[in-house]
C-alpha positions in Angstrom: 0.0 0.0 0.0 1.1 3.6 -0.8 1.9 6.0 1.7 2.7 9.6 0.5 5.4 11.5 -0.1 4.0 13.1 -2.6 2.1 14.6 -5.5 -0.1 17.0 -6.8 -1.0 18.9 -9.7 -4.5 17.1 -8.5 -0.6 18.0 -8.1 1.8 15.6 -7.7 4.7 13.2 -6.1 4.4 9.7 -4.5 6.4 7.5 -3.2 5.5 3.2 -2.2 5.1 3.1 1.9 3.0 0.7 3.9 2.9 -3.2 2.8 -0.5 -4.9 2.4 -1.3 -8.3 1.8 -1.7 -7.9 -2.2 -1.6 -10.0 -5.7 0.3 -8.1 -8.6 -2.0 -6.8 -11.3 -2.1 -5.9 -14.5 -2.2 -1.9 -15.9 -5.7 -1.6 -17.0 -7.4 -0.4 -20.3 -8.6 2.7 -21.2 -11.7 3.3 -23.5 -13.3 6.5 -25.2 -17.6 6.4 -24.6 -18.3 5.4 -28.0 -15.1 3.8 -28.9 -13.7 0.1 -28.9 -11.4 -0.2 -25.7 -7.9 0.7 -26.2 -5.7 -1.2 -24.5 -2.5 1.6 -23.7 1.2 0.7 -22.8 2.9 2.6 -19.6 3.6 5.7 -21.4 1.3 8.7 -20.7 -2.7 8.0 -21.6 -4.7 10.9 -21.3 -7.0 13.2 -23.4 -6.2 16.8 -24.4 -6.7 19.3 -22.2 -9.2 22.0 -23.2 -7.3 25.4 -23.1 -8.4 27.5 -19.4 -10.2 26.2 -16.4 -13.8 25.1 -16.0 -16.1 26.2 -13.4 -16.5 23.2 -11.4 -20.2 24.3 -11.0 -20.6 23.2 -14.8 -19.9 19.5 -14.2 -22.2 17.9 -12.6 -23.5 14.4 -14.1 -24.1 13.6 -16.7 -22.0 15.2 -18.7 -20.5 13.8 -22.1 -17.1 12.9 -21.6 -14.7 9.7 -21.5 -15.0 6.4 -19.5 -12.3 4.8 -18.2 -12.5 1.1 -17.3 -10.4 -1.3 -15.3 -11.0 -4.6 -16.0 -8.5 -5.9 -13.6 -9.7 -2.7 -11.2 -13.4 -4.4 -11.4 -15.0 -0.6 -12.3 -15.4 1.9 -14.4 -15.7 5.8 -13.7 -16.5 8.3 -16.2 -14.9 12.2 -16.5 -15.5 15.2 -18.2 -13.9 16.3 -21.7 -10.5 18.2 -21.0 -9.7 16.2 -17.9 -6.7 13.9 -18.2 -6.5 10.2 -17.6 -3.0 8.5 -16.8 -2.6 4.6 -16.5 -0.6 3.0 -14.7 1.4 6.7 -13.7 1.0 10.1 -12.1 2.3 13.3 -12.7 4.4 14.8 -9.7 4.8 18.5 -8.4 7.4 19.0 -11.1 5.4 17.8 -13.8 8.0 14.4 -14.1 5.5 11.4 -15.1 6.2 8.8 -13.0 5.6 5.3 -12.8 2.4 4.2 -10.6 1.0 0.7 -11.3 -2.5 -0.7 -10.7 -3.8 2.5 -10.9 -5.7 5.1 -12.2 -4.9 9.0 -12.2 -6.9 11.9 -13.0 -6.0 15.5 -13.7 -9.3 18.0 -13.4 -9.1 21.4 -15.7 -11.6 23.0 -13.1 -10.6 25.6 -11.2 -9.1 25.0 -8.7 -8.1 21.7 -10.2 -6.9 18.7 -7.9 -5.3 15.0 -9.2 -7.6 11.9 -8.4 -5.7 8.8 -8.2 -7.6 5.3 -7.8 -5.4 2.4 -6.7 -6.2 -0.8 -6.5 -5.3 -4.0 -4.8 -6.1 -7.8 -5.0 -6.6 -8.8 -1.2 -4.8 -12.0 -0.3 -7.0 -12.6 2.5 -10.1 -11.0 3.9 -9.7 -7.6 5.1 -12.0 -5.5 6.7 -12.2 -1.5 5.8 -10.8 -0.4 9.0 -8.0 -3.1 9.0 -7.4 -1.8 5.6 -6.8 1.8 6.5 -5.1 0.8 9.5 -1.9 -0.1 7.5 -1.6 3.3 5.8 0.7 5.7 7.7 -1.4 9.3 6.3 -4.5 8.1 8.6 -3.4 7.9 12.3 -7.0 6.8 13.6 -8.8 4.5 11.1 -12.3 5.1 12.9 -12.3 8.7 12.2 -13.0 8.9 8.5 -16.6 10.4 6.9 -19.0 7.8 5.7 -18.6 8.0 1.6 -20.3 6.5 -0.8 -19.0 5.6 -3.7 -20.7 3.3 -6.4 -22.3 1.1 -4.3 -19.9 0.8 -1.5 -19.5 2.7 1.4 -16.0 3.8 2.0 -14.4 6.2 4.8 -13.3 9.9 3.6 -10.2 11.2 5.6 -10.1 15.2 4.3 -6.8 17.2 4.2 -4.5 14.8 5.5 -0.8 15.8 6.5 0.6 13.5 3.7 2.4 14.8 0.8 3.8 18.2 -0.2 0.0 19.7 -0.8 -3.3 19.4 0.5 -4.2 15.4 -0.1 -7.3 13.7 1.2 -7.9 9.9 1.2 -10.8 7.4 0.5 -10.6 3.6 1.4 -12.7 0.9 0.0 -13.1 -2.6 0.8 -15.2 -4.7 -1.8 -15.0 -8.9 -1.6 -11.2 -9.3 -2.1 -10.8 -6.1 -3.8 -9.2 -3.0 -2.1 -9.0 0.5 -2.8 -7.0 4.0 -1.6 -8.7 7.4 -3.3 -6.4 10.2 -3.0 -7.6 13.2 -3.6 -4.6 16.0 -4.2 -5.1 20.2 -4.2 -3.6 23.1 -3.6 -5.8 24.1 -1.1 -8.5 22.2 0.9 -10.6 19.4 -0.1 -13.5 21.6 0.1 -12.7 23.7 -2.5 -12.7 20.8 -4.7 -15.2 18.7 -3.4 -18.2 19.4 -6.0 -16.2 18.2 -8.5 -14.5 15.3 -6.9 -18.4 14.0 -6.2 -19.1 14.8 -9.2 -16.3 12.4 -10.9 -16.9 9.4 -8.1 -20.4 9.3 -8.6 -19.9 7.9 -12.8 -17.9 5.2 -10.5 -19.8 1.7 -10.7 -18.4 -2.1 -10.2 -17.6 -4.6 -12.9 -17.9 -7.9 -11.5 -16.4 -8.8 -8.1 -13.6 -11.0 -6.5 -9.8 -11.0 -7.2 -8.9 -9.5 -10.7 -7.0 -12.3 -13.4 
């Protein structure tokens, strides 16, 4: 499991931290809404970026846009045209794209604009949600968190955490033998960003359930 020492831009560096029980995965694919799945190598996958910032207030769902799905993730989350999508790496501070496997990263051209990252993890055992937060060194009590929903699954929402060289706020999810860490990277505070966060997790649904092959 990650722990941060990190990035933003969303804003961005990261670094590898706390170990959890996991199976290696594979770097999901990435498909446009009404194109055939392509499936993209390690180098940078994203969409262009539409020139200036977008009131976040002019995103909520549904909006046209393109869908990301992880087939070895088990979901699939939607975002708005001009946002960018990196697999399998993240962009940090300094704008160096890095290497970031089994997971997802999104860049937001709202103002202000924050970096989404979804990672994802094959649990080797049964786990339960607070267990799972309980190994990551950002959260230091693991009952703490907001209640989030997010697809169908309820998760816990840790806001403006100390991790990382910006503001960075965490989601955890535990569904069957899958596992997943949100974070949620700014400038400022996560509730300047918030709106549009929601707006992006709530295109979030499950594909299928169980350890990824």
């Amino acid at each position: 499991m990650n722990s941060l020492k990190w990035s933003a831009v969303i804003l961005l560096s990261t670094a590898t931290g706390a170990c959890l029980p996991v199976a290696p995965l594979q770097t999901a694919t990435l498909a446009e809404a009404t194109a055939a799945p392509i499936v993209p190598s390690l180098a940078t996958t994203h969409t262009p970026v539409t020139p200036g910032l977008v009131p976040a207030s002019t995103l909520s769902p549904p909006y046209p846009g393109v869908a990301y799905v992880s087939d070895q993730g088990h979901f699939t989350i939607r975002v708005p045209e001009g946002y960018r999508i990196y697999v399998g790496e993240k962009p940090s501070v300094d704008g160096v794209i890095i290497p970031f496997p089994n997971s997802v990263t999104i860049v937001s051209s709202t103002s202000p604009n924050f970096v989404l990252n979804v990672e994802y993890f094959a649990l080797e055992q049964p786990l339960s949600l607070e267990d799972f937060i309980s190994q990551d060194d950002c959260v230091r009590d693991p009952i703490s968190g907001r209640e989030l929903v997010v697809g169908t699954e309820t998760g816990a929402l840790f806001a403006d955490t100390l991790c990382g060289p910006v503001g960075s706020s965490l989601v955890f999810l535990v569904r069957g033998e899958d596992a997943y860490r949100l974070m949620i990277e700014t400038m400022g505070r996560y509730a300047e960003v918030e709106e549009s966060v929601l707006a992006v997790l709530s295109t979030f649904e499950w594909m299928g359930q169980g350890r990824p092959k």
